[in-house]
C-alpha positions as CSV (number, residue, x, y, z in Angstrom):
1,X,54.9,40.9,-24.8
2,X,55.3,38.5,-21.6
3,X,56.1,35.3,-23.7
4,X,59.2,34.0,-22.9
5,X,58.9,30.5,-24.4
6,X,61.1,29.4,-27.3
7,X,59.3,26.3,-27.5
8,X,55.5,25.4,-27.9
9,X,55.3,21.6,-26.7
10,X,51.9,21.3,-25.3
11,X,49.3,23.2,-23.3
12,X,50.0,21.1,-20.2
13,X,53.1,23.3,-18.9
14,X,51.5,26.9,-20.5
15,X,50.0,29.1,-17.2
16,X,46.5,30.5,-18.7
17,X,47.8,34.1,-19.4
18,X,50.2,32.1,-21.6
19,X,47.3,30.4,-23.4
20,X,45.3,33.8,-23.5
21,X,48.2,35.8,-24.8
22,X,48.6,33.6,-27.7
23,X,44.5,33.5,-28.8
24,X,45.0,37.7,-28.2
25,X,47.8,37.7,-30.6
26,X,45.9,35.1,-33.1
27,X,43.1,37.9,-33.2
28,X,45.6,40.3,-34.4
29,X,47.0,38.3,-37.3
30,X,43.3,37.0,-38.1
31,X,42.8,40.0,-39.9
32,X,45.8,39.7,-42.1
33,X,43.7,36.8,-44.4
34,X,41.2,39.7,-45.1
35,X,43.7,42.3,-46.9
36,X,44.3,42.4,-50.5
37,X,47.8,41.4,-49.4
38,X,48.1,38.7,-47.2
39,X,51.1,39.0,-45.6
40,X,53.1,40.7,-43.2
41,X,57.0,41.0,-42.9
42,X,57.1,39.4,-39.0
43,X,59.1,36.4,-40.0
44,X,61.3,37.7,-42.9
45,X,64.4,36.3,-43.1
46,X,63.7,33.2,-41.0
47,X,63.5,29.8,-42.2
48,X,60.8,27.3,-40.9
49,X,60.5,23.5,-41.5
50,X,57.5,21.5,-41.3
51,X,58.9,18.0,-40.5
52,X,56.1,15.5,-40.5
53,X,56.4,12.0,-39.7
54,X,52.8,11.4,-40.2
55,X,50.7,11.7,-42.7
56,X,48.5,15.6,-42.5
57,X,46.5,17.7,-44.7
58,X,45.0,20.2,-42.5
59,X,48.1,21.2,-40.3
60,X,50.8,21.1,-42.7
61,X,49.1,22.6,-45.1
62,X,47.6,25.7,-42.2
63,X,51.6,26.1,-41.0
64,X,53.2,26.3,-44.2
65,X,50.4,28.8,-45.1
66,X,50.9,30.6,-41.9
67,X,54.6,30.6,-42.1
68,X,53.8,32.0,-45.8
69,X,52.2,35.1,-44.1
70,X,54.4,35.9,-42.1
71,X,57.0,36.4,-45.0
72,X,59.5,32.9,-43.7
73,X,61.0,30.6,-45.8
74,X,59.2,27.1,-45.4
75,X,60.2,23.8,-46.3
76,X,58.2,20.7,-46.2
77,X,59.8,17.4,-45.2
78,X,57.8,14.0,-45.0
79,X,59.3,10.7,-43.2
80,X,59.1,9.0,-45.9
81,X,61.4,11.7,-47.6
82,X,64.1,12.2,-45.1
83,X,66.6,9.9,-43.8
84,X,64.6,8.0,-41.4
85,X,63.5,5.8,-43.9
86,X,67.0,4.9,-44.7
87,X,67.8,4.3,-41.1
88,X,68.8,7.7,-39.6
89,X,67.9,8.4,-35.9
90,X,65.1,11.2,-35.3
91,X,67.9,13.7,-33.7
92,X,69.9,12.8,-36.6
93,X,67.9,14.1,-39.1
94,X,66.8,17.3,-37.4
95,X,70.0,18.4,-36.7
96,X,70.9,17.7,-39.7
97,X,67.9,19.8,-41.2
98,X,69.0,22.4,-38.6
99,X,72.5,22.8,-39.9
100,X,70.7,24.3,-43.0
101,X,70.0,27.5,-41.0
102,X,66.2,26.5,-39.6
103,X,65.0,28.8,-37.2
104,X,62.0,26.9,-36.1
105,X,61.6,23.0,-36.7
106,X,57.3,22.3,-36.6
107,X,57.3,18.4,-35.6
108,X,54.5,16.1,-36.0
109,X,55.2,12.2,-35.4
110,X,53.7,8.9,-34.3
111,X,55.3,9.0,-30.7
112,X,54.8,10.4,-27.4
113,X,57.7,12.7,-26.7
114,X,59.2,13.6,-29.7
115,X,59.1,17.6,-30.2
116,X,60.2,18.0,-26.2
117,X,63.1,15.1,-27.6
118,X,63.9,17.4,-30.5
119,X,64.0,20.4,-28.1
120,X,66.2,19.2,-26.3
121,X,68.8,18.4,-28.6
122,X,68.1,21.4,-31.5
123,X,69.3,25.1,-30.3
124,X,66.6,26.4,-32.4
125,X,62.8,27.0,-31.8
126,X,60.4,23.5,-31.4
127,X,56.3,23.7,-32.4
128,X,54.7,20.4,-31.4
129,X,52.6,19.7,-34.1
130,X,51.2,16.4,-33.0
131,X,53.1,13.6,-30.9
132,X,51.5,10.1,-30.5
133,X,48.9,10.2,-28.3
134,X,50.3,13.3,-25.8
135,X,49.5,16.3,-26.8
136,X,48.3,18.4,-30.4
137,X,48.5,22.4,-28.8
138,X,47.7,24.4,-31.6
139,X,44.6,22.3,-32.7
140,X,43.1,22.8,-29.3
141,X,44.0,26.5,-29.2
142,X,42.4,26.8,-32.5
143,X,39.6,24.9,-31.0
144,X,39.3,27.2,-28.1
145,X,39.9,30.3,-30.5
146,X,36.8,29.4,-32.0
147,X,34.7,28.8,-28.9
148,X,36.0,32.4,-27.8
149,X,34.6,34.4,-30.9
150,X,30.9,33.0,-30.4
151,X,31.1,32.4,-25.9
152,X,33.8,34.8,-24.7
153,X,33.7,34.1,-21.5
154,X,34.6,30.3,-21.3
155,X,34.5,30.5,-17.1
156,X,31.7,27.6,-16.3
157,X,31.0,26.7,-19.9
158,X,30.8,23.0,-20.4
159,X,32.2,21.3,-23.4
160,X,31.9,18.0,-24.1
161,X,34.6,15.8,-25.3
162,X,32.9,13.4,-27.2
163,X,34.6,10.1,-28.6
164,X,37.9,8.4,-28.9
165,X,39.4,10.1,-25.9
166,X,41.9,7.5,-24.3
167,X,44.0,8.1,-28.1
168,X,43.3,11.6,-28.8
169,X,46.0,13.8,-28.3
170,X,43.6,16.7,-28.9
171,X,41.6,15.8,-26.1
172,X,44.1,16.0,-23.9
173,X,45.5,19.3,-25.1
174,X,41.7,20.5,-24.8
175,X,41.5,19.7,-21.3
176,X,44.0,21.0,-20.4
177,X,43.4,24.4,-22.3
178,X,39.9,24.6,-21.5
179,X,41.0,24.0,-17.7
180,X,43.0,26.6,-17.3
181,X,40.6,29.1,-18.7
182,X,37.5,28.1,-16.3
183,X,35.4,25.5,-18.6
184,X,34.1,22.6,-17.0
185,X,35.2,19.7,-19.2
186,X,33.2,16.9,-20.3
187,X,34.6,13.1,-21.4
188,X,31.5,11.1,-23.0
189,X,32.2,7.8,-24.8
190,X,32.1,3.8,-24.6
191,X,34.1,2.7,-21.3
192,X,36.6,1.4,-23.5
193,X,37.5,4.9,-25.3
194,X,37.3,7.1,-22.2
195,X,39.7,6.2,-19.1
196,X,38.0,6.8,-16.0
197,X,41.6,8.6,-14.8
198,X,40.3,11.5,-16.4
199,X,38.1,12.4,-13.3
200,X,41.6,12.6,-11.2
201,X,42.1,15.6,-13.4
202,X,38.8,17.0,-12.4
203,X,36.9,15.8,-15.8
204,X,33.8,14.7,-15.6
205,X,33.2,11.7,-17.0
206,X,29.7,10.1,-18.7
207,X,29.7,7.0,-20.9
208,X,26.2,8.1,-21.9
209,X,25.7,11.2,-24.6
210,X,21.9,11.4,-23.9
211,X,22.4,11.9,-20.1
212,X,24.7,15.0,-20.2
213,X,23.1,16.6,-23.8
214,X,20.8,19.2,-22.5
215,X,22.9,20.5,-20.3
216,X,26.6,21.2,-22.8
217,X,27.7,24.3,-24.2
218,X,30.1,22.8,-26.7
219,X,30.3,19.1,-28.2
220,X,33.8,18.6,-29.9
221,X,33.4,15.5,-32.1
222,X,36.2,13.2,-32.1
223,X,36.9,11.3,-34.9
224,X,36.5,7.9,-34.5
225,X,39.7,5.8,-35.8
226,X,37.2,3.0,-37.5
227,X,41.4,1.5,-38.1
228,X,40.7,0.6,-34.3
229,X,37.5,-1.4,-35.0
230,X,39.4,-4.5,-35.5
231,X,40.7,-4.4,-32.1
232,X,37.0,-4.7,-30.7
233,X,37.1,-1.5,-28.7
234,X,33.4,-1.3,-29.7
235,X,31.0,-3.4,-31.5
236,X,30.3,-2.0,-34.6
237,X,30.4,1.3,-36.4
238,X,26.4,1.8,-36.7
239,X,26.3,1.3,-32.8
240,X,28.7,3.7,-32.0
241,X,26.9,6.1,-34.4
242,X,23.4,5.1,-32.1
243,X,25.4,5.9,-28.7
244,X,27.3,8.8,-29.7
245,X,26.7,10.2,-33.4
246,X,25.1,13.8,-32.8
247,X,22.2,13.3,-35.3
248,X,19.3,15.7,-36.3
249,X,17.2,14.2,-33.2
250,X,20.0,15.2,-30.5
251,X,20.1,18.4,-31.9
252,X,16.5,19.3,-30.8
253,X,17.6,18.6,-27.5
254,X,20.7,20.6,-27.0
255,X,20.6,24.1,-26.0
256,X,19.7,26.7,-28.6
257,X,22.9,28.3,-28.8
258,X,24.8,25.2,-28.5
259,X,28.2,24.5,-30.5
260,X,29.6,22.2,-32.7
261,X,33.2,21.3,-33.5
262,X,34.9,18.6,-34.8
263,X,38.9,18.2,-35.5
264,X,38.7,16.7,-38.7
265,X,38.3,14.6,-41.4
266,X,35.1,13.8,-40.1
267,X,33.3,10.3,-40.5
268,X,30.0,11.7,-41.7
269,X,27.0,9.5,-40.7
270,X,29.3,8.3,-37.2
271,X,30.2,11.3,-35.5
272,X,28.4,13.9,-37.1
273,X,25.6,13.6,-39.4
274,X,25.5,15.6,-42.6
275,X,23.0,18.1,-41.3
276,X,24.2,18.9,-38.2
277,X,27.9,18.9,-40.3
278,X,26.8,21.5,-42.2
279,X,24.1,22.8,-40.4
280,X,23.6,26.5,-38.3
281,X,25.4,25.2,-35.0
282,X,28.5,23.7,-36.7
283,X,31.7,26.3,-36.6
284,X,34.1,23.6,-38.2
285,X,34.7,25.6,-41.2
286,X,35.5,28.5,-38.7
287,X,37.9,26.3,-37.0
288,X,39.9,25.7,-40.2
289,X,40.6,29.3,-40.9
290,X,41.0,30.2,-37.4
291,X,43.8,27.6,-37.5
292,X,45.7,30.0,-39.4
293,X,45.5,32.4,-37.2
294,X,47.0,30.6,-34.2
295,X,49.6,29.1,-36.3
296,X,51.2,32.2,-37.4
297,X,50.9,33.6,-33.9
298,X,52.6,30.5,-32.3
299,X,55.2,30.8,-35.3
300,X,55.5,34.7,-34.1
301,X,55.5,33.8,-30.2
302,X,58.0,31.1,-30.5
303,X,60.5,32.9,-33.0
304,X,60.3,35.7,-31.0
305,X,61.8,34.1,-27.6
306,X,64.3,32.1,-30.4
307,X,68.1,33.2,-31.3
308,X,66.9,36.3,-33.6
309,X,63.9,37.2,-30.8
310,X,65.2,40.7,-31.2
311,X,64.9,40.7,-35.0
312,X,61.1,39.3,-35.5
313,X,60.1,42.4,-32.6
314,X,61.7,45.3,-34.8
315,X,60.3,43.7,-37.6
316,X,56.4,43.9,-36.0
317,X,57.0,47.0,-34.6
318,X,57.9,48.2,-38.3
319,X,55.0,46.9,-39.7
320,X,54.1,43.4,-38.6
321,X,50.2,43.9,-37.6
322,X,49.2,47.1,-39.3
């Protein structure tokens, strides 16, 4: 194994044999959801809490699943449940939490910054599962994942970034992800969702869907924050759904073998229409059990490179992926 990380922050620091060895070693626990029993014994013994700061269904739920699999003991703690609310610092209440005997501490929270803050000041092992608007890695690795099993080779491929880019913290794990593994990445959305900085970073930018739609690979539907509306950042809902919904209309314009993703929840009738939601090109249902996958594999990676690395490898080699 050449992962040496303890932490997993973001996918702006990982080198792409980083990013590829952790989608190979999601394939291998991908199977694991297929036995009769779903588990293996990789993280027995260790002790993982899913501290959420913000509100989550889809990634709490997939990493105290996925630490479930892999036979750790995982505790749930919510903002509104820990000593925050009562005026504790951030650092506070991690180490606190830490003291316990945590292993690894999966953070999701409202600013910028926090899970490299908490790995600076925690000895044990940091998953970033969300920070403001920096960086959601395992979301954009499960997104990639899932471009991988239908278009293996991502060199040249061109995905499109479609929405509320300048707040999307998956958008920017995405790029950089899909970067580093060849894909030419597309940012399509109103001028006042997509920065034109992006281009610095060798994105190419279009504030027009219908000019780039014949010639994607992949359109990965942001969800539209209609909480922004109010701010005026574009006219109405039903307009944005005109400019940039992917509708049944589009769809006989993209390529044939064209994907669909979309992070979730979806807006249906603004980003996606129900039939394209639901229909042949969407893989967002794959997307939700291939998150899983890469969650246990970054719980795996990350323990492995953390205080009891040594334990978690004797415990695959004894029986953690057969």
């Amino acid at each position: 194994m050449n992962w040496n990380r303890k932490h997993l922050l973001g996918l702006e620091d990982l080198s792409r044999e980083e990013i590829i060895e952790l989608l190979d070693t999601a394939e291998g626990f991908r199977e694991v959801s297929t036995r009769s029993v779903k588990k293996v014994p990789a993280l027995r013994g260790r002790v993982v809490v899913n501290l959420f700061f913000e509100p989550s269904t889809r990634t709490r739920t997939s990493f105290e699943l996925a630490g479930a699999r892999l036979s750790a003991d995982v505790l749930n703690f919510s903002g509104s449940s820990s000593s925050t609310s009562k005026g504790e610092t951030l650092n506070d209440t991690a180490l606190n939490i830490e003291a316990m005997g945590v292993d690894i501490v999966v953070v999701r929270h409202s600013c910028s910054g926090a899970a490299y803050q908490l790995s600076q000041v925690l000895g044990c092992s940091v998953i970033n599962a969300g920070d403001g608007a920096h960086e959601h890695p395992t979301q954009a690795l499960l997104d990639i994942f899932t471009i991988r099993q239908h278009k293996p080779d991502l060199e040249g491929l061109k995905v499109a970034i479609v929405g509320d880019v300048s707040h999307s913290r998956v958008a920017r794990s995405n790029i950089w992800g899909l970067q580093k593994l060849g894909a030419e990445v597309y940012a399509v959305g109103p001028s006042t969702l997509v920065p034109n900085g992006l281009s610095r970073l060798g994105v190419k930018v279009s504030h027009n869907l219908d000019e780039v739609l014949e010639e994607v690979d992949v359109f990965n539907m942001l969800r539209i924050q209609k909480e922004r509306q109010e701010r005026g950042l574009f006219p109405t809902i039903r307009e944005y759904a005109k400019l940039y919904g992917l509708n049944g209309e589009r769809m006989k314009r993209v390529k044939e073998d064209a994907l669909v993703l979309h992070p979730g929840p979806i807006n249906r009738g603004v980003e996606l229409t129900p039939e394209v939601a639901d229909g042949p090109r969407s893989v967002i249902l794959d997307q939700v059990s291939n998150g899983l996958a890469v969650r246990m594999a970054a719980l795996y990676l990350v323990g492995a490179c953390g205080p009891q690395g040594g334990q978690v490898e004797s415990q695959r080699a004894s029986g953690g992926e057969s």
